[in-house]
N, C-alpha and C positions, 0 to 999 in steps of 0.2 A: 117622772122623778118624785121622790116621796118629800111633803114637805116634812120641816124640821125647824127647830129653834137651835141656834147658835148661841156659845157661851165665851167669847174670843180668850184668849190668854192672858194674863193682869200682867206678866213679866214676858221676857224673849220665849216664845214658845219652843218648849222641849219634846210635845209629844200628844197625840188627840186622843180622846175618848169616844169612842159613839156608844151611847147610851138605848137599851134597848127594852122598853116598859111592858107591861104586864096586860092581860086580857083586860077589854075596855076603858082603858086607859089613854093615854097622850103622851108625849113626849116630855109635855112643860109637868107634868105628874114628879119627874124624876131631877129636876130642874134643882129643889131645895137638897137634894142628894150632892147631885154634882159641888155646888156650893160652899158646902157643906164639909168638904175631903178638905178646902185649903191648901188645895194646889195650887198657885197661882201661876206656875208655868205651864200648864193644862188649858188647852182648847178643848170646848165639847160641843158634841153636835148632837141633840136629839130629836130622831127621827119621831113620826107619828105612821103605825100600821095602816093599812087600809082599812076601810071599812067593812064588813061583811060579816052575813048571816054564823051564829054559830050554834050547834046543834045543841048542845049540851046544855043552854042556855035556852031552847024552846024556838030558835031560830030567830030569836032575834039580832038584827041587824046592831056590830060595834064595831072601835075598834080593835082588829086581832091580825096576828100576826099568819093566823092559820086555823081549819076549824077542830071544835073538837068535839066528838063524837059523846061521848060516855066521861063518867065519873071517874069512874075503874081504867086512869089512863093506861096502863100498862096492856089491860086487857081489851081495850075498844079499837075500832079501826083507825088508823093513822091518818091523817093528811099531810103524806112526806110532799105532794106536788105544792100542795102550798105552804109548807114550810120553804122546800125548795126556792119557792119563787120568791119569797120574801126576803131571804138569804139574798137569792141573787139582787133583789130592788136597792136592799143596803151598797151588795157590795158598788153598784154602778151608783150608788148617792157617796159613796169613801172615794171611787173614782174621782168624781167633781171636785170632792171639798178638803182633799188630804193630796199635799205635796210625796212625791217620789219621796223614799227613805225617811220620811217621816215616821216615829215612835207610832205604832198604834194598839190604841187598847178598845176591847170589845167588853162592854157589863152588863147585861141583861138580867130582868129580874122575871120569875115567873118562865110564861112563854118566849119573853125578851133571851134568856139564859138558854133557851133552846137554840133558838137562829142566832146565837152568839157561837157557841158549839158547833152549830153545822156550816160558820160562816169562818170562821178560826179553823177549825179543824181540815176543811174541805175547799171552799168556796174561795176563799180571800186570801191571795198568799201574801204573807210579809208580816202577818199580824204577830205582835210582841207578845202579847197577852190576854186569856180572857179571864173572865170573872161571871160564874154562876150565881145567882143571888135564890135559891128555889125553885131550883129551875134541875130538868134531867137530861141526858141524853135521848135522842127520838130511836125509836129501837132498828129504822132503816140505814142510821148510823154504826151500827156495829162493829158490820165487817166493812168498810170503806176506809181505802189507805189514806191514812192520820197524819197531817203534820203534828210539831209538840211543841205550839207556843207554852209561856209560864202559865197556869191556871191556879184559877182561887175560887172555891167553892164553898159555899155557905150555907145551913140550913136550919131552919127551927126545929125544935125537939117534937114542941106542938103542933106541925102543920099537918091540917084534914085535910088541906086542897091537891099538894105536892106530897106527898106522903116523905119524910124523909128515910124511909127505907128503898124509894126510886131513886132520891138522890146519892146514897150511899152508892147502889148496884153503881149509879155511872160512876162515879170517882174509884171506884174497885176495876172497872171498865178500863177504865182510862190508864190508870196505872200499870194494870195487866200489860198495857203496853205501851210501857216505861214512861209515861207523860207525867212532868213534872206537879203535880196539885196540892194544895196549901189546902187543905179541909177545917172548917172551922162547924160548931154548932152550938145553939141559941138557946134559952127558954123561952120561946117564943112560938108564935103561930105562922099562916102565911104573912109577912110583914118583913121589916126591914127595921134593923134595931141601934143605936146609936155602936154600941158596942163593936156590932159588924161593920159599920162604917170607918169605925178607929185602922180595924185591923187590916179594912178594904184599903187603906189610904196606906198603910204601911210598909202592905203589897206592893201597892202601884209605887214607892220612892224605891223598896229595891230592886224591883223589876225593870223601873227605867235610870236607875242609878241617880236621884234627883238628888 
């Protein structure tokens, strides 16, 4: 089971979050995030990836959700298996920690917004919503039949890491077949900006009707 930090709900709980952080990173990384939305009817659970080599990075050993080949994401080789598997680690850590018919929301930032996408979309049924934060579709995703939670997708104008013309194609993707997406974009780089936090939180009250 993957560990995680827990964020309990301040009032009667309406609905969970699981939080999904970016290459070398943690869970508690995204902790002043969750906080931060002032939701108080919000449970959040933030996982921590595994540990593992990743190529891109000269093979050093972090945490990552999955590895990554090249710079040039769109153009290097994929690791859909361990994307796959991380997908799956969450969805059996949401087994554990999220009641039957419970609200759930999926927000990944980075590589987090990948296995949010293939864990909403494919993996985890029942999910209400997710939220990309620079994050894209994995291109083994394409053609695989789609559920269509709510989604909210976000991107900086400036990022070098995520290119936001990868993020565009998936929200173009996605729509192509009909899935609802709130597209928002930033002056900003790879990062996470108050501003999108406003809008992230806006999302999440009408999407769970708070």
């Amino acid at each position: 089971m993957l560990t995680c930090l827990e964020i309990p709900a301040k009032q009667t709980e309406r609905g969970v979050i699981i939080w999904l952080h970016g290459l070398g990173a943690d869970g508690s990384d995204l902790e002043p995030l969750a906080q931060m939305l002032n939701l108080p009817q919000l449970r959040h659970i933030l996982p921590d990836a595994p540990v593992r080599p990743v190529t891109v990075n000269g093979g050093m050993a972090m945490r990552a959700w999955y590895d990554i080949a090249g710079a040039d994401i769109p153009a290097a080789a994929e690791d859909s298996s361990g994307m796959i598997a991380s997908a799956q680690a969450v969805a059996a850590l949401a087994a554990s920690k999220v009641r039957p018919g419970t609200p759930l929301l999926l927000i990944g930032f980075s590589q987090g917004g990948v296995i949010a996408l293939i864990l909403g979309l494919t993996v985890l049924p029942g999910v209400t919503g997710i939220g990309v934060l620079s994050g894209y579709m994995p291109r083994f995703l394409h053609n695989e039949p789609w559920r269509k939670p709510a989604l909210f997708m976000a991107h900086g104008t400036g990022d070098s890491v995520i290119l936001p013309a990868w993020g565009q194609a998936s929200r173009d993707r996605l729509e192509q077949e009909g899935c609802p997406v709130r597209w928002r974009e930033y002056p900003m780089a790879h990062a996470i900006c108050q501003e999108e936090l406003e809008d992230l939180a806006l999302w999440i009250q009408n999407t769970l009707d708070l």
